[in-house]
MMTF fields as JSON, N, C-alpha, C and O atoms, coordinates in Angstrom:
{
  "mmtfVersion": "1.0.0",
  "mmtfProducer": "UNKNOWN",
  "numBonds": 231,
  "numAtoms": 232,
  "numGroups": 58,
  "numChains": 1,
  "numModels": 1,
  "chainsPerModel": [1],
  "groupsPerChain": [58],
  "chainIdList": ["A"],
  "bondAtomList": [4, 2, 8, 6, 12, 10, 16, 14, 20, 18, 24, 22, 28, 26, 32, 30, 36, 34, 40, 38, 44, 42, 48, 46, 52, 50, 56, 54, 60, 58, 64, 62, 68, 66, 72, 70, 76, 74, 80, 78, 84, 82, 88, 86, 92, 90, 96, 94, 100, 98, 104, 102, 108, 106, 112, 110, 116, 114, 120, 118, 124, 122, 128, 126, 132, 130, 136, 134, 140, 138, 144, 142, 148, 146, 152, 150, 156, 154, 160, 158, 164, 162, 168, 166, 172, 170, 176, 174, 180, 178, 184, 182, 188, 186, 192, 190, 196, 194, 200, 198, 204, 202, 208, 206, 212, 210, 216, 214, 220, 218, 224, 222, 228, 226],
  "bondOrderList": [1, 1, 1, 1, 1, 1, 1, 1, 1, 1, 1, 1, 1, 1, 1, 1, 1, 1, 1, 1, 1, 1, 1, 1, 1, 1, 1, 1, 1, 1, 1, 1, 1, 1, 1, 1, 1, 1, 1, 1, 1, 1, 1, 1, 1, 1, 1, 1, 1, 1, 1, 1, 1, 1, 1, 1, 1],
  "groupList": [{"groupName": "UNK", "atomNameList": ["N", "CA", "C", "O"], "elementList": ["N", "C", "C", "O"], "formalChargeList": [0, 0, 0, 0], "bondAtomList": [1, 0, 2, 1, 3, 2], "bondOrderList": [1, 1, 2], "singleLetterCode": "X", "chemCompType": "L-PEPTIDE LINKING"}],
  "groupTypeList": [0, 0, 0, 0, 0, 0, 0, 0, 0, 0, 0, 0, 0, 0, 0, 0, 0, 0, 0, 0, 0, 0, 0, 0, 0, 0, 0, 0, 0, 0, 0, 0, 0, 0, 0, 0, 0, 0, 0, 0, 0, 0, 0, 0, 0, 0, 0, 0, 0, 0, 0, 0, 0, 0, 0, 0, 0, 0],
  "groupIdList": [1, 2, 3, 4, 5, 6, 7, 8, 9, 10, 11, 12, 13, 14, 15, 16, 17, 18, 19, 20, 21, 22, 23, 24, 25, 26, 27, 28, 29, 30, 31, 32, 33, 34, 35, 36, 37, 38, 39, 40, 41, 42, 43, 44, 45, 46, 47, 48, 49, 50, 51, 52, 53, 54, 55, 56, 57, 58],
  "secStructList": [7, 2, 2, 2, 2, 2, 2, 2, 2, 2, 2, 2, 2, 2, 2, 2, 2, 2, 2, 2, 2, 2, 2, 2, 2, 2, 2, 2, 2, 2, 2, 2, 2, 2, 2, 2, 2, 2, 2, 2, 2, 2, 2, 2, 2, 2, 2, 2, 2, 2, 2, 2, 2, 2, 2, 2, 2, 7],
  "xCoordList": [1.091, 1.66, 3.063, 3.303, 4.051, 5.216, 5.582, 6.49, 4.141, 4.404, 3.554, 3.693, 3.045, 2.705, 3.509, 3.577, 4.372, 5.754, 6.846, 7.408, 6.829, 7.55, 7.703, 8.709, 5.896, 5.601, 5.996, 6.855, 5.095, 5.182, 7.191, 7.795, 7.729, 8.991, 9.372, 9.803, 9.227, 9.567, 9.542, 10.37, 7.325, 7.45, 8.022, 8.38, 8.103, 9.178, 10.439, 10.744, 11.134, 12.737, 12.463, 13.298, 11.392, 11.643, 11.457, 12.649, 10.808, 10.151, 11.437, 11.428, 12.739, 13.796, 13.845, 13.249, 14.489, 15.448, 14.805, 15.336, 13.594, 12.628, 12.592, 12.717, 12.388, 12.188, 13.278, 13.27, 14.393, 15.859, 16.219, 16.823, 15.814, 15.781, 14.841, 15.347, 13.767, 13.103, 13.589, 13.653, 13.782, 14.991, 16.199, 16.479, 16.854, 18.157, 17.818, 18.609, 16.398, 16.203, 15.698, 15.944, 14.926, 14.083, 15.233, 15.197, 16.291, 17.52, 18.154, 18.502, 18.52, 19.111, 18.485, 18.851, 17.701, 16.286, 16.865, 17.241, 16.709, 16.629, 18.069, 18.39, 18.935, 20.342, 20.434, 21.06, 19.801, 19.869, 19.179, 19.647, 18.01, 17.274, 17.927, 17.859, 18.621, 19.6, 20.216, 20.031, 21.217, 22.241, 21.44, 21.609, 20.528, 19.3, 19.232, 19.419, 18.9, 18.425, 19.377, 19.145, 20.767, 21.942, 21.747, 21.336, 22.282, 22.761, 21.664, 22.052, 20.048, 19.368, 19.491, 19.505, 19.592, 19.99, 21.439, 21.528, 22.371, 23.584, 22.693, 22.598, 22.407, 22.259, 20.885, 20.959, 20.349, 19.633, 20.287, 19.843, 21.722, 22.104, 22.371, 21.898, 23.283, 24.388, 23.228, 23.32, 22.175, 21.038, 20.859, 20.75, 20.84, 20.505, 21.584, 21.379, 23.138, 24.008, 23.918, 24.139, 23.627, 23.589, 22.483, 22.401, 21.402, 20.099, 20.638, 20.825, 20.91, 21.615, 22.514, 22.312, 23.502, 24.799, 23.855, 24.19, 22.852, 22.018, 21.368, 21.558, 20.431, 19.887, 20.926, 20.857, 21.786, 22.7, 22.913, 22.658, 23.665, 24.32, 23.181, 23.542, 21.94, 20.634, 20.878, 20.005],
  "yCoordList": [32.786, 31.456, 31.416, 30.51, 32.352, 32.382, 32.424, 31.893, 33.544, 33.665, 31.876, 31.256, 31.806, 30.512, 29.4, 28.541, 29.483, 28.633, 28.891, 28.197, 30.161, 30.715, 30.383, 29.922, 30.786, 30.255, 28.94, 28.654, 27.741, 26.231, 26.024, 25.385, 26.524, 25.755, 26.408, 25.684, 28.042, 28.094, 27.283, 26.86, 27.197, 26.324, 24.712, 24.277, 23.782, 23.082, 22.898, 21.997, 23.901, 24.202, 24.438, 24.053, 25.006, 24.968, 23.874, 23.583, 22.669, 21.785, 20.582, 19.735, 20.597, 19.716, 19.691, 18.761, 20.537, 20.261, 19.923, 19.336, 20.318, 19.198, 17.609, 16.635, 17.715, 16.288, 15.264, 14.142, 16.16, 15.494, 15.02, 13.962, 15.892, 15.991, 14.938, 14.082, 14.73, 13.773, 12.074, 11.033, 12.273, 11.032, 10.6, 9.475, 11.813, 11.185, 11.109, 10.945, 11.281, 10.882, 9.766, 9.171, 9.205, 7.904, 6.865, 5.794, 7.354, 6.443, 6.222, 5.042, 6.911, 7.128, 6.132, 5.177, 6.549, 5.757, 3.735, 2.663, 4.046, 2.246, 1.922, 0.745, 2.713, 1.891, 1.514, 0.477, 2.326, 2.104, 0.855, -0.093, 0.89, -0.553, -1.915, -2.942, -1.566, -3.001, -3.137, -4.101, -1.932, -2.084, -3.024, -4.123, -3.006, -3.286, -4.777, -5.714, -4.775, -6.135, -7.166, -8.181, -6.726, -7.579, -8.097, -9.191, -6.681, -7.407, -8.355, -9.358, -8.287, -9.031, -10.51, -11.447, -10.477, -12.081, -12.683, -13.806, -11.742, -11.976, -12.842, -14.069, -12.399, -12.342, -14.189, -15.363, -13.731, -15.025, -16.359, -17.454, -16.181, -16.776, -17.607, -18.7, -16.798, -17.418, -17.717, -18.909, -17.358, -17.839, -19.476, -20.197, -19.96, -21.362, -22.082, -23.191, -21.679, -22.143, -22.619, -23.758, -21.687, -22.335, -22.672, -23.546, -22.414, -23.797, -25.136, -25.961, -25.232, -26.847, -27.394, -28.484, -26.431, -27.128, -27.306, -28.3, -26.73, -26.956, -28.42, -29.188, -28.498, -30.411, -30.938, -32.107, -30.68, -32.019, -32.712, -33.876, -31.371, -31.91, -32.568, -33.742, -32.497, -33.136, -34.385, -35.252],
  "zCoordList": [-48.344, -48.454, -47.84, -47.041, -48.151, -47.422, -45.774, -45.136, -45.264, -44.312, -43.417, -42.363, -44.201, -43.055, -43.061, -42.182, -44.538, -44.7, -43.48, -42.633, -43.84, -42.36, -41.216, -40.676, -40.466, -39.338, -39.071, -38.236, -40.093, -39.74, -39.85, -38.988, -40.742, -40.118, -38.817, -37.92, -38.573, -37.198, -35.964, -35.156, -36.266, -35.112, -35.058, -33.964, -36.349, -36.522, -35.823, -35.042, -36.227, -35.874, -34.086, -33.268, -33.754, -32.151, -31.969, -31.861, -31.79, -31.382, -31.354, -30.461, -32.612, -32.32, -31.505, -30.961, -30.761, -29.405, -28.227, -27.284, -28.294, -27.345, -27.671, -26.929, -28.968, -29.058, -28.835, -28.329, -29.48, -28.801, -27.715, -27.541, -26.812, -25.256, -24.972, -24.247, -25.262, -24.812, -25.335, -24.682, -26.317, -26.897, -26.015, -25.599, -25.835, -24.887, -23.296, -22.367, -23.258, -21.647, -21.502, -20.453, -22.407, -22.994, -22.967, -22.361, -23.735, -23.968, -22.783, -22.75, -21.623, -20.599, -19.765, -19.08, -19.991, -18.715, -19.543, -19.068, -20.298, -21.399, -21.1, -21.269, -20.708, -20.637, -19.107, -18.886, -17.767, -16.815, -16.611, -15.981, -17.186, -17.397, -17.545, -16.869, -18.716, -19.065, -17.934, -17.19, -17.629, -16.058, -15.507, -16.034, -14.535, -13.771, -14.046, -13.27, -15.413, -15.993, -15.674, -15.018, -16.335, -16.228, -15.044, -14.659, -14.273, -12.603, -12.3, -11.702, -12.625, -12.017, -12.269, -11.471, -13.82, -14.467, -13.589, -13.091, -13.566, -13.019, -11.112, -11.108, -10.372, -9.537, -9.698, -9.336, -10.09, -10.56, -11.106, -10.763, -12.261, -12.137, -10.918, -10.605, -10.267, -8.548, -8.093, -7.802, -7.85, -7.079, -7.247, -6.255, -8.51, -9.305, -9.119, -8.626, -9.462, -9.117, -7.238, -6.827, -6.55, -4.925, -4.84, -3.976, -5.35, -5.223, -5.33, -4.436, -6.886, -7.54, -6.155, -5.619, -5.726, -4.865, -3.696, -3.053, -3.219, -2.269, -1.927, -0.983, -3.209, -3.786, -3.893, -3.514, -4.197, -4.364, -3.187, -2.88, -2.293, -0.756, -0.354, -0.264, -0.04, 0.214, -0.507, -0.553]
}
């Protein structure tokens, strides 16, 4: 009984720092996204803004 207590947290305790790792790359990846996102809304905005000034002068 001990030793398989043993084993299972071993392999446990290895498996954090993978999973960590895969967390802060997941996260990494999700903040570049937003970057991305922003600028695109940003950019969409000014787009609408010189459409509108576009119809008007018309």
């Amino acid at each position: 009984m001990n030793r398989t207590l043993i084993l299972i947290e071993d392999d446990t305790s290895n498996k954090i720092p993978a999973l960590f790792d895969g967390y802060s790359f997941h996260q990494q990846h999700i903040e570049e996204d937003e970057k991305r996102l922003d600028d695109l809304e940003s950019e969409v905005d000014e787009h609408s803004i010189r459409i509108s000034a576009l119809e008007q002068a018309n």
